[in-house]
C-alpha positions in Angstrom: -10.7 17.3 -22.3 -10.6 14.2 -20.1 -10.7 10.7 -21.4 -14.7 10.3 -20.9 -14.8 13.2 -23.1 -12.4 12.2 -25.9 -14.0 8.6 -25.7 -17.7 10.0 -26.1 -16.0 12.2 -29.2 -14.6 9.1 -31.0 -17.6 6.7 -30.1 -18.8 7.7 -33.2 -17.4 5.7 -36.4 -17.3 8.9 -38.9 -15.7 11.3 -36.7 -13.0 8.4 -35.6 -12.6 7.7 -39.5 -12.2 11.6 -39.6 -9.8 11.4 -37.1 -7.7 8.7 -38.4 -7.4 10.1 -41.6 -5.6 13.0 -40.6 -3.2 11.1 -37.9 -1.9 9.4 -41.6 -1.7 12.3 -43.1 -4.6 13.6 -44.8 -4.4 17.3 -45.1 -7.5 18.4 -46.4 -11.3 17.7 -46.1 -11.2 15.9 -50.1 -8.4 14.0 -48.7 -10.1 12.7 -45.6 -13.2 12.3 -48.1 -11.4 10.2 -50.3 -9.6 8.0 -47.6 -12.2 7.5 -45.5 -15.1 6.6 -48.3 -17.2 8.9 -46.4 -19.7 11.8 -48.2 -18.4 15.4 -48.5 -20.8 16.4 -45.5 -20.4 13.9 -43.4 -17.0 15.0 -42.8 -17.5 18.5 -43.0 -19.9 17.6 -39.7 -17.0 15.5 -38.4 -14.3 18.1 -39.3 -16.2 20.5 -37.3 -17.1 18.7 -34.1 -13.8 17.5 -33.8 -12.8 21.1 -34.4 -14.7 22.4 -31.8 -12.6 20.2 -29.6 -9.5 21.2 -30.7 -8.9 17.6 -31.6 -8.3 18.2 -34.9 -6.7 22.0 -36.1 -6.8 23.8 -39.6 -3.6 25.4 -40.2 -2.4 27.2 -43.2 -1.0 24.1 -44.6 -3.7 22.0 -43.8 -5.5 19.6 -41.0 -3.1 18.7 -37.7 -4.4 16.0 -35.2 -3.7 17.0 -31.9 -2.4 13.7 -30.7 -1.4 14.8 -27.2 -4.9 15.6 -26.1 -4.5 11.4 -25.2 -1.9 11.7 -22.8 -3.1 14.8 -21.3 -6.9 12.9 -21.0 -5.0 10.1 -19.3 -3.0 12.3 -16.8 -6.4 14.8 -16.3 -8.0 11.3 -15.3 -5.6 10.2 -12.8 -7.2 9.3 -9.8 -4.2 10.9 -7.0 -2.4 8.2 -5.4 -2.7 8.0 -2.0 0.7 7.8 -0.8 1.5 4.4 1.2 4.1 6.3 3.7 4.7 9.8 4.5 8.5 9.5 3.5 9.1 9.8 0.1 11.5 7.1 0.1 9.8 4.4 1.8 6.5 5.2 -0.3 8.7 4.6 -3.4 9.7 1.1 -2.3 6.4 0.4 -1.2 4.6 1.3 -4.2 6.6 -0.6 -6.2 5.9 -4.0 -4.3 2.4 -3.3 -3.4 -0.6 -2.8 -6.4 -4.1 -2.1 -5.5 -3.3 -3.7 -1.7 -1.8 -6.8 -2.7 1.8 -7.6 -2.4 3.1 -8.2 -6.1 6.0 -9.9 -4.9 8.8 -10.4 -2.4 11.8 -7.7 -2.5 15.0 -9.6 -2.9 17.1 -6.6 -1.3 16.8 -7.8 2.7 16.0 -3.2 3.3 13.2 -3.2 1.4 12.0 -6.7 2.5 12.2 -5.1 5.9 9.7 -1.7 4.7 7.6 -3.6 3.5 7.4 -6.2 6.7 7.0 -3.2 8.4 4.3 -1.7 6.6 2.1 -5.6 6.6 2.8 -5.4 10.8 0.3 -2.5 10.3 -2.4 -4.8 9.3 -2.1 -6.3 13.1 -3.7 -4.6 16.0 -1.0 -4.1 19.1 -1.7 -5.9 22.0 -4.1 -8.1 20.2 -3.4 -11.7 20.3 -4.2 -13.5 17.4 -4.7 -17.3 16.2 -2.3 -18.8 13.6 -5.6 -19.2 11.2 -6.2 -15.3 12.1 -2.9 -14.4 10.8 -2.8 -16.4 8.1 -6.2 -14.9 6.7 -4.8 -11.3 7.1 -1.3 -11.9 5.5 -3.8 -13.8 2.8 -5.0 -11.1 1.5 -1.9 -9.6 0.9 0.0 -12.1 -0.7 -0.9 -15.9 -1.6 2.4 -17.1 0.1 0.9 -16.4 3.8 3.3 -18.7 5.2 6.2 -16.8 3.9 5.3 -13.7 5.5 3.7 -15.1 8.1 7.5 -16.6 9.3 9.3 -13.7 8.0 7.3 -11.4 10.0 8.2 -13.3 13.0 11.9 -13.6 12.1 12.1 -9.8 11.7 10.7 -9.4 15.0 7.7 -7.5 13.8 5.5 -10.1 15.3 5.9 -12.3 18.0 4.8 -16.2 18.5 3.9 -18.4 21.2 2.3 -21.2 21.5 0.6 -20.7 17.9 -0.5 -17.4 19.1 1.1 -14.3 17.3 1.1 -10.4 18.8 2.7 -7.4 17.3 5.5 -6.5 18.3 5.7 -3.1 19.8 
């Protein structure tokens, strides 16, 4: 079941009642009745659609909530992560400085400051010469401290400067 699923299953106030009542431990459908102030068949109706799901299990002993089925929703949702480098390593340090393509914050480690520099040279076309107000738009969008990156990019050598006019460095 994915999570539009299990959402569209507890949209509806009886059956998340239902639900609730036997996550805190109501084992039987008088139990639930009685908790949830709800009529014999509306829970019956509840018991059984959320049955049908497998959201909710009679056993011997009783009524089990299948409280995994949120974690495996979540993980069945997943969009897959593009990967932000084919190494393994350097897509770990990346990923964990870089959120939906903005730069969270600076690594204070001087190796990954240097994957990442790497990785924002990308956003620059070689051979391409480019304004100072070019530059600072592109590394703008990545992170609000343009400057910053802007002069570290150039310190690092990944970009070069001249006259107020910036290249990438090959």
């Amino acid at each position: 079941m994915n999570a539009d699923q299990l959402c569209g299953l507890l949209a509806e106030p009886s059956r998340l009642r239902v639900y609730s009542a036997v996550v805190l431990g109501a084992g039987s459908p008088e139990q639930v009745a009685e908790r949830t102030g709800l009529g014999a068949g509306v829970v019956a109706k509840a018991l059984q659609r959320l049955g049908k799901s497998e959201l909710i299990v009679a056993e011997g002993n009783g009524l089990r909530a299948d409280e995994g089925a949120f974690k495996d929703a979540v993980r069945t949702s997943r969009p897959e992560r593009e990967p932000l480098s084919a190494d393994p390593d350097r897509d770990n340090v990346l990923r964990a400085f870089i959120r939906d393509g903005k730069l969270t914050h600076f690594p204070t480690v001087p190796a990954k400051f240097q994957i990442v520099l790497e990785y924002l040279a990308d956003s620059f076309e070689p051979n391409r010469q480019y304004a100072e107000r070019e530059v600072n738009e592109i590394l703008h969008r990545w992170h609000a401290d343009y400057a910053t990156l802007r002069r570290q990019l150039v310190d690092y050598r990944y970009l070069n400067r001249a006259d107020s006019i910036y290249t990438r460095a090959n």
